[in-house]
C-alpha positions in Angstrom: 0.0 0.0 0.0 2.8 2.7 0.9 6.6 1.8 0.0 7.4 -1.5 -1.1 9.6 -2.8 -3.9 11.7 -5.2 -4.7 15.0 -4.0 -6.5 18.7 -4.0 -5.9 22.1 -6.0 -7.3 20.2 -8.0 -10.3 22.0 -10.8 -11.9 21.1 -13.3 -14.8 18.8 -16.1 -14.5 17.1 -18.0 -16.9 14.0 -17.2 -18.5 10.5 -17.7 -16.1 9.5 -21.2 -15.9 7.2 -23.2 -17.5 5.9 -26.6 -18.2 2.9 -28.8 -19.4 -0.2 -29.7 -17.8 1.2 -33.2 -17.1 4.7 -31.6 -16.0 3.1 -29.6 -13.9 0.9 -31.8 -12.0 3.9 -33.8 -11.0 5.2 -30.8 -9.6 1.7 -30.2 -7.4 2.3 -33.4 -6.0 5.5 -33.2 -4.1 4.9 -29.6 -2.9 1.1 -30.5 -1.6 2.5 -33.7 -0.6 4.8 -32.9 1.4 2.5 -30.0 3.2 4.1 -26.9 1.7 1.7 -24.9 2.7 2.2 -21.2 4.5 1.1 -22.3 8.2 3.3 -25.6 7.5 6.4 -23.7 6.5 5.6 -21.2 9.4 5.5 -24.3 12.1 8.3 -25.7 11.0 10.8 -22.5 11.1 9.5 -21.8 14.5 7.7 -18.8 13.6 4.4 -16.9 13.4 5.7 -13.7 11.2 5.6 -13.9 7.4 6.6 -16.9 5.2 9.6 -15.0 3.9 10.7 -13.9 6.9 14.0 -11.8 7.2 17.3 -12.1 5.3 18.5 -12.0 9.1 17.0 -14.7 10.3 17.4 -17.2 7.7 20.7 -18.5 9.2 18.7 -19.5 12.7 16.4 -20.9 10.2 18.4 -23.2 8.6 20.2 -24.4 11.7 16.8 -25.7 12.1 16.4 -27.2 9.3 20.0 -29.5 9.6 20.0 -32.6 9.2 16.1 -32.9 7.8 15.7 -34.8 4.2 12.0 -34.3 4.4 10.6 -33.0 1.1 9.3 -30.0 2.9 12.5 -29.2 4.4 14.5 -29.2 0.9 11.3 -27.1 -0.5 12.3 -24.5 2.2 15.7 -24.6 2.0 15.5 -24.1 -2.0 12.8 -21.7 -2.0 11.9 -20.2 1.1 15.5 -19.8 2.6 17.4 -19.5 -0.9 20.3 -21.9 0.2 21.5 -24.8 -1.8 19.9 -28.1 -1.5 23.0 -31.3 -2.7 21.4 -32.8 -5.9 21.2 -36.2 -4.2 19.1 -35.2 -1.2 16.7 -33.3 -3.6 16.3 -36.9 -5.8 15.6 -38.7 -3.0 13.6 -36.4 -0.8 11.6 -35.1 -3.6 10.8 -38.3 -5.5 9.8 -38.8 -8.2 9.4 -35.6 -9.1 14.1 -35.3 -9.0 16.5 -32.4 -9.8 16.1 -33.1 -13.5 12.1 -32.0 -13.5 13.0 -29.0 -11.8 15.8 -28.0 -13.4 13.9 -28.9 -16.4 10.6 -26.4 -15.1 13.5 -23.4 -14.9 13.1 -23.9 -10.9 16.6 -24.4 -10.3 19.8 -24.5 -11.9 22.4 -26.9 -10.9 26.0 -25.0 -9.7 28.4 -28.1 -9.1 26.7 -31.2 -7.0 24.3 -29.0 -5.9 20.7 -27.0 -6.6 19.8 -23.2 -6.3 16.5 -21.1 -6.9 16.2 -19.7 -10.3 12.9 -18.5 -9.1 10.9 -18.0 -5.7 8.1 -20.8 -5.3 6.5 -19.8 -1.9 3.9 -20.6 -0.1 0.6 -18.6 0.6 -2.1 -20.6 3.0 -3.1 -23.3 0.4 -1.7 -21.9 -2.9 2.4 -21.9 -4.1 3.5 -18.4 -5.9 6.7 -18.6 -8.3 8.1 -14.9 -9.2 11.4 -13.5 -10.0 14.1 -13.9 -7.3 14.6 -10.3 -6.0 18.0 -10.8 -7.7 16.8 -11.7 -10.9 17.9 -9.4 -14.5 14.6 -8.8 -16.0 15.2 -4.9 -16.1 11.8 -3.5 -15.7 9.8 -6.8 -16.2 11.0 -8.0 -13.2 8.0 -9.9 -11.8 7.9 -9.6 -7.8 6.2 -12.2 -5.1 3.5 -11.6 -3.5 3.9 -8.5 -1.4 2.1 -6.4 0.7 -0.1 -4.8 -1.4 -1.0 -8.0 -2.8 -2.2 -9.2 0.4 -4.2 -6.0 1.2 -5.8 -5.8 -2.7 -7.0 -10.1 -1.1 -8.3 -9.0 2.1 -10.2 -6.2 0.6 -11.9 -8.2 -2.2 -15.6 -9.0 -1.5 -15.8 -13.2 -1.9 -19.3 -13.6 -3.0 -20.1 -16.1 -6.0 -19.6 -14.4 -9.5 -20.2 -14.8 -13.5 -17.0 -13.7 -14.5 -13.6 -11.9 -12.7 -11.3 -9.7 -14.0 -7.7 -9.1 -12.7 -6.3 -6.3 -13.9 -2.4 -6.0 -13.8 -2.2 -9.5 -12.6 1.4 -10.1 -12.0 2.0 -13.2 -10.7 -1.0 -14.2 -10.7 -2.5 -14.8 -6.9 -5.1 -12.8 -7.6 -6.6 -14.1 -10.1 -6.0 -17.7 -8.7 -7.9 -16.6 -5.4 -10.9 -15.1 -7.8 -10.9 -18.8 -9.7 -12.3 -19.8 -6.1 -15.5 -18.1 -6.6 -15.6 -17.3 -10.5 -17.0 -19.0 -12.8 -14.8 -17.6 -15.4 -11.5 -15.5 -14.7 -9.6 -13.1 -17.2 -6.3 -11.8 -16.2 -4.2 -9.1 -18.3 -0.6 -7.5 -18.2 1.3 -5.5 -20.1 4.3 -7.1 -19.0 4.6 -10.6 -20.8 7.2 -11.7 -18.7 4.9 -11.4 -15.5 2.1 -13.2 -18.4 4.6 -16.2 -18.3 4.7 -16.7 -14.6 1.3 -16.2 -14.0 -0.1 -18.9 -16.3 2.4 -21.2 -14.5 0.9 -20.4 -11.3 -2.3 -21.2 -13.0 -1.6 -24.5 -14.0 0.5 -25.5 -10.5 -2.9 -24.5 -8.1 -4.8 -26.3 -10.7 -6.9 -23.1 -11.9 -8.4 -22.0 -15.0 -8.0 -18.5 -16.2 -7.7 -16.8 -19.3 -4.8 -14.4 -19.7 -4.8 -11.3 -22.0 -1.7 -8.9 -22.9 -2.3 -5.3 -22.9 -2.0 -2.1 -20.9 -5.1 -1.4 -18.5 -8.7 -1.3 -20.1 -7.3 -1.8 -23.6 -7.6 -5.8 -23.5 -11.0 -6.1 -22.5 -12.2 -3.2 -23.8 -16.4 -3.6 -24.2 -16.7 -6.5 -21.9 -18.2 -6.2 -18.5 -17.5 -8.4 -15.5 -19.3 -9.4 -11.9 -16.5 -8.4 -10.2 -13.0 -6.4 -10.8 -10.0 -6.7 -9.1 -6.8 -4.2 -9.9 -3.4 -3.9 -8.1 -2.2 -1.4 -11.5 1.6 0.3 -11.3 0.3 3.5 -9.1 2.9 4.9 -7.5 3.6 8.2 -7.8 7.2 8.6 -9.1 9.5 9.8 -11.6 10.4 6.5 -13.1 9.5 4.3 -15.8 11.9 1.5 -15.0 10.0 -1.0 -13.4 6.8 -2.4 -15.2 5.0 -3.5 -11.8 5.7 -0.2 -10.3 5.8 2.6 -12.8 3.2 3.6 -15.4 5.0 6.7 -17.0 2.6 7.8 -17.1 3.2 10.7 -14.2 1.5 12.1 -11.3 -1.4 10.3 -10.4 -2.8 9.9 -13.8 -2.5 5.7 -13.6 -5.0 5.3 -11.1 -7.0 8.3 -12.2 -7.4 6.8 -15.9 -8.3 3.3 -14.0 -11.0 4.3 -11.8 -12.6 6.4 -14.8 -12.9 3.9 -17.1 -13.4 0.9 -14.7 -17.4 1.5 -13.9 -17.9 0.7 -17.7 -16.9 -2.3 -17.1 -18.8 -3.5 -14.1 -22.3 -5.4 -14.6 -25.0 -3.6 -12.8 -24.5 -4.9 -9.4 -20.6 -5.8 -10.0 -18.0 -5.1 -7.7 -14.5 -3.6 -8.1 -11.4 -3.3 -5.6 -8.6 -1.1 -6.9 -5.3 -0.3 -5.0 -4.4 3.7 -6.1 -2.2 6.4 -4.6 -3.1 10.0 -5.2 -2.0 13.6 -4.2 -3.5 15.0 -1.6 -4.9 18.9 -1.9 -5.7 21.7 0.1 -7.5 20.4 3.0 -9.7 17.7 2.3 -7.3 14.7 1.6 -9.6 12.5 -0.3 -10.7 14.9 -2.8 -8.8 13.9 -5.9 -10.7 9.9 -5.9 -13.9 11.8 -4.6 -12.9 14.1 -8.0 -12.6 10.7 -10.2 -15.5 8.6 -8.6 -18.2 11.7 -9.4 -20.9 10.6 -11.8 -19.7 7.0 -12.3 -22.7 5.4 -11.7 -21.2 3.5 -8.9 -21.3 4.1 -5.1 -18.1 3.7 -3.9 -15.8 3.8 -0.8 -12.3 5.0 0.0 -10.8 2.8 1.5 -7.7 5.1 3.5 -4.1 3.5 4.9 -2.3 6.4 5.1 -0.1 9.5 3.6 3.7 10.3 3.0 5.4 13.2 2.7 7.8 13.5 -0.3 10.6 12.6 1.1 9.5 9.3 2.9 7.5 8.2 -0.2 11.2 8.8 -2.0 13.5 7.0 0.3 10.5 4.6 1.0 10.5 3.5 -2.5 14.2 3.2 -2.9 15.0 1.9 0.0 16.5 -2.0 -1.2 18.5 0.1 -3.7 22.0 -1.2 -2.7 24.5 1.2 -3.9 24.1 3.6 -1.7 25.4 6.3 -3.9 22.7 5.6 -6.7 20.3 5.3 -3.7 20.2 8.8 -2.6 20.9 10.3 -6.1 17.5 8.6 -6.8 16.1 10.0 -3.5 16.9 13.2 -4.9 15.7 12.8 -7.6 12.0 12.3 -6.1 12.0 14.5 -3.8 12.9 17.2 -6.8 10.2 15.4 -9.4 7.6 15.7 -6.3 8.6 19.6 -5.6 8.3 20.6 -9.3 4.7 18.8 -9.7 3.8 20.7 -6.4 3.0 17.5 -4.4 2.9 18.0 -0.7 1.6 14.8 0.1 0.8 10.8 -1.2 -1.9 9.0 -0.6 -2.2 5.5 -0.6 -5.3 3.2 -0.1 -8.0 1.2 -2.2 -11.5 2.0 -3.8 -14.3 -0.4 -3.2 -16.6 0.2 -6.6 -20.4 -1.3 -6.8 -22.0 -0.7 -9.8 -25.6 1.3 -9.1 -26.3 3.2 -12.1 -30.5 3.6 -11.6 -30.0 5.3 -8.7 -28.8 8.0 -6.5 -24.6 7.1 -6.0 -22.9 7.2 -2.2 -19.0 7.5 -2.2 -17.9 7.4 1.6 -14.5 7.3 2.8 -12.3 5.4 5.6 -9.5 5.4 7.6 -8.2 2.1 7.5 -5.5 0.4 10.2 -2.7 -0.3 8.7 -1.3 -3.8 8.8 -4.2 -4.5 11.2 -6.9 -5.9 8.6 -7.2 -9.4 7.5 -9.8 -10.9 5.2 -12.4 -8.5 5.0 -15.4 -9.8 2.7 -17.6 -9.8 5.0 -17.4 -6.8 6.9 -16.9 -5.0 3.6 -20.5 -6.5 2.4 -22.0 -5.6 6.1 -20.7 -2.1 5.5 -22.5 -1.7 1.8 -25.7 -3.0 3.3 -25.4 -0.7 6.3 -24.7 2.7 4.0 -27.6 1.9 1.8 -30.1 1.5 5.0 -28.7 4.6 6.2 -29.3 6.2 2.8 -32.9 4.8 2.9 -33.5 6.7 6.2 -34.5 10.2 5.9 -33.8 11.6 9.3 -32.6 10.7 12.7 -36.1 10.1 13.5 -36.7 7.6 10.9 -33.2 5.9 12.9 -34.7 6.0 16.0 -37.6 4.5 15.2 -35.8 1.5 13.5 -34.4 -1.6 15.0 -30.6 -1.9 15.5 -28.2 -4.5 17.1 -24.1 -5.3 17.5 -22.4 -7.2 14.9 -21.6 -10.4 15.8 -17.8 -10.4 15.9 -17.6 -7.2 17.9 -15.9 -7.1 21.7 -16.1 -4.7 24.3 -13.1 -4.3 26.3 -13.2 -2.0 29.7 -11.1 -1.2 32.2 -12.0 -0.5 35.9 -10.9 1.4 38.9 -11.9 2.0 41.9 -13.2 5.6 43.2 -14.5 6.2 46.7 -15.2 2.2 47.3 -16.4 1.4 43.7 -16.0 0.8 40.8 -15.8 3.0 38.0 -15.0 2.9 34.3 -11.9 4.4 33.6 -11.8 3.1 29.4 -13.5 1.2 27.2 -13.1 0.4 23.2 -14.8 -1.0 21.3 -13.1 -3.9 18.7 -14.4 -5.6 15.3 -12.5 -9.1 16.5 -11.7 -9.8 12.2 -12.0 -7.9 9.0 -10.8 -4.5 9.2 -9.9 -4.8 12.9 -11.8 -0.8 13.1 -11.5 0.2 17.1 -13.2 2.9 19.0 -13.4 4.5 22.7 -16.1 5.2 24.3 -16.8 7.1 27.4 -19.5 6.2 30.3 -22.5 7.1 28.2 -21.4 5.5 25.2 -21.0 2.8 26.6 -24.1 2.7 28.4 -26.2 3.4 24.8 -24.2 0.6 23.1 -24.3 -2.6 25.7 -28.4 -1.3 25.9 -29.2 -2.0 21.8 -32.0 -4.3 22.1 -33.0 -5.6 18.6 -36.3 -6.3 19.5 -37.2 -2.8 19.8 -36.7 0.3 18.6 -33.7 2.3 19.2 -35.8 5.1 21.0 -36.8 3.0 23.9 -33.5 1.5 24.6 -32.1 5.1 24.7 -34.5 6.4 27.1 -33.3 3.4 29.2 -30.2 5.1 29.0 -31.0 8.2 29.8 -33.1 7.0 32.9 -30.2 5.2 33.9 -27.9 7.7 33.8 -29.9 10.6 34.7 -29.6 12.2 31.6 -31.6 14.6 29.3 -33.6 12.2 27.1 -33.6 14.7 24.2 -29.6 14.8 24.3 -28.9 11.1 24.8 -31.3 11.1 22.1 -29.4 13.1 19.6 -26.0 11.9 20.7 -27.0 8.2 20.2 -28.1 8.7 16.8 -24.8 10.3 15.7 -23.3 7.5 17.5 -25.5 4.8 16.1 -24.8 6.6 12.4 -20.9 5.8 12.9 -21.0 2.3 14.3 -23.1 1.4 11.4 -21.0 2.6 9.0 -17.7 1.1 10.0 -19.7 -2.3 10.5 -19.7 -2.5 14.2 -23.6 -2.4 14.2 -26.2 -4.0 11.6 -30.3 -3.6 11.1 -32.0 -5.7 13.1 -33.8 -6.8 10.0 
């Protein structure tokens, strides 16, 4: 979502790998045999943090992986850890798939006696990702793993059962394998046809069908319409066109601009859409260039916001794994100097949730998400679109108060006590979505008192006078306050209709 690339020292590899149906099915079996799966790889290497893990601890890692022939051990040594795996241990512990298949698949190359990664093959929960090694010499169609905008573009894709699926700047692939899940039919494009290759290898390793398409954007299915749309396009704001995945040339913040323009004709009435986009933030209201781009779409829409960098952070951020350190702060500079002469103060970064409504009235609402704090999000994303259109059916707080409201089901209350002249008194309490986005929010005394009173089998009114009985209040004020209230938990999903 904000800074993250890989680049630095690139050397040669050979050319992305590929097989046959029947090659590659003899490739599915060893890896799914032998469990190499993300929360395997994670069990076994002692660790709960990401399957990749840190350059720094792969030595710890592979101390505990001595002396271990399994085939999941060599699979992490090869591909996870990057060390060399002898050529005998791989024929026997990987049998029958051998060293030959693999070398033969452009996996590995042999140096000597023994095997090294031509390409990543990792894990990700049930599916296996290959991409470029970060070292690999593809110039700008260098095709990364799966990264951390990858796995945010996932958790904020709506999982409902579809027609067809689009992936738009599909790189490696994962996302349009996870749409295969729920889609009856699946088209994937790229302009890069090196990131093409690996993708339809991915295809055929996690057993999926998709179709894939070469072009830049909209251009390959231009016409068409789709169920549902994901995009993970080349948005960052930057001076460069070097690297395919990253840059668009296009400058500025046009990339996402042109996307989220053109997308909503093609979404089927009803369809969906997640696209991740950066764009500069103006004057004082930081989500007015999307607001700008989403106006008369004919889709309701949500920004979906992780955060903002300043010029300089977005610049180092982005050129951070830049090892000369020389080249890495003459590309800093020249950023920061790109960003200054464009007059951009600040980058934004964050996704756009897209439903197609175009014989009505159009919503576009926008978020603060929690960075690094959300995981797969379907449902609270579809609780949230339900919730904003009964808010939009409402005319007035009246109308709210008069309806029937109650707490989501994975929501938590957490307070915290003290005592205060013999009793007990609250001193905090937040309230937590327990999955999804992971929103939180405090809540003094009479908050807290409005929210653990919602009784769905009756209207909100009477279980705010409650309230207000209990705590002595004006009923006309705890009135008013608990609509505004109610009107917030509702839209971040902590609160559903009754009905």
């Amino acid at each position: 979502m904000g800074p993250e690339a890989e680049q630095g020292q690139l050397t040669p590899v050979p050319a992305p790998p590929k097989g046959t149906p029947e090659e590659l099915a003899h490739l599915r079996g060893p890896p799914h045999g032998a469990g190499y799966t993300g929360p395997a790889v994670q069990e076994r290497l002692g660790t709960e943090r990401d399957v990749l893990s840190r350059i720094g601890d792969f030595p710890a890692h592979l101390r505990r992986l001595e002396g271990d022939e399994s085939p999941l051990a060599s699979l992490i040594r090869l591909f996870v850890l990057l060390a060399s795996e002898s050529t005998e241990t791989a024929d026997r512990s990987l049998a029958p798939l051998g060293s030959a298949a693999l070398v033969g698949l452009g996996l590995v190359r042999r140096e000597g006696d023994r095997l090294v990664a031509a390409a990543r093959l990792i894990p990700h929960d049930d599916l296996v990702i290959a991409s470029d090694l970060m070292e690999t010499d593809a110039g700008g169609d260098h095709v990364p793993g799966v990264q951390r905008p990858s796995n945010a573009l996932a958790n904020l894709t709506v999982r409902r059962p579809v027609g067809r699926a689009l992936d738009i700047g599909t790189g490696n692939g994962i996302q349009a394998l996870l749409a295969s899940r729920h889609a009856d039919e699946v088209v994937a494009t790229d302009l890069n046809a090196r990131a093409l290759e690996f993708a339809r290898f991915n295809a055929v390793l996690n057993g999926a069908e998709i179709e894939f398409r070469r072009g830049s954007l909209l251009e390959p299915v231009e016409g068409e319409q789709f169920d549902l749309v994901v995009a993970n396009p080349p948005y960052v704001i930057s001076p460069e066109s070097s690297l395919v995945f990253r840059d668009s040339g296009l400058g500025r913040d046009r990339v996402s601009e042109t996307l989220v323009q053109g997308l909503p004709a093609l979404l089927a009435e009803g369809g969906l859409a997640t696209i991740m986009v950066s764009w500069i933030e103006e004057g004082a209201t930081p989500d007015a260039r999307p607001r700008s781009w989403l106006e008369g779409s004919g889709c309701d829409a949500w920004i979906l916001h992780t955060g903002t960098d300043d010029p300089l952070s977005a610049a180092a951020g982005w050129n951070r794994t830049v090892a000369d350190a020389q080249d890495r702060a003459e590309r800093i500079d020249r950023w920061v100097e790109y960003f200054r002469s464009e007059g951009i103060e600040g980058i934004a970064y964050g996704a756009l949730l897209l439903r197609k409504r175009s014989r009505a009235a159009n919503w576009i609402r926008s978020t603060e998400l929690p960075l690094g704090k959300f995981g797969p999000s379907s449902g609270a994303l579809e609780r949230m679109i339900a919730a904003q259109d009964f808010l939009e059916g409402i005319a007035d707080d009246e109308a709210l108060l008069d309806s029937r409201v109650r707490l989501a089901d994975d929501v938590s209350l957490d307070q915290s006590l003290r005592q205060e002249d013999g009793r007990w008194v609250l001193r905090e309490a937040e309230l937590r979505l327990l999955g999804g986005l992971g929103f939180t929010a405090g809540l003094d005394e009479n908050a807290t008192r409005v929210v653990t009173g919602l009784d769905p089998s009756r209207p909100v009114r009477d279980s705010l006078a409650e309230a207000a009985e209990t705590l002595g209040a004006d009923p006309a004020e705890v009135e008013r306050a608990g609509a505004a209230l109610l009107r917030q938990m509702l839209t971040l999903g902590f609160a559903v209709p009754a009905d």
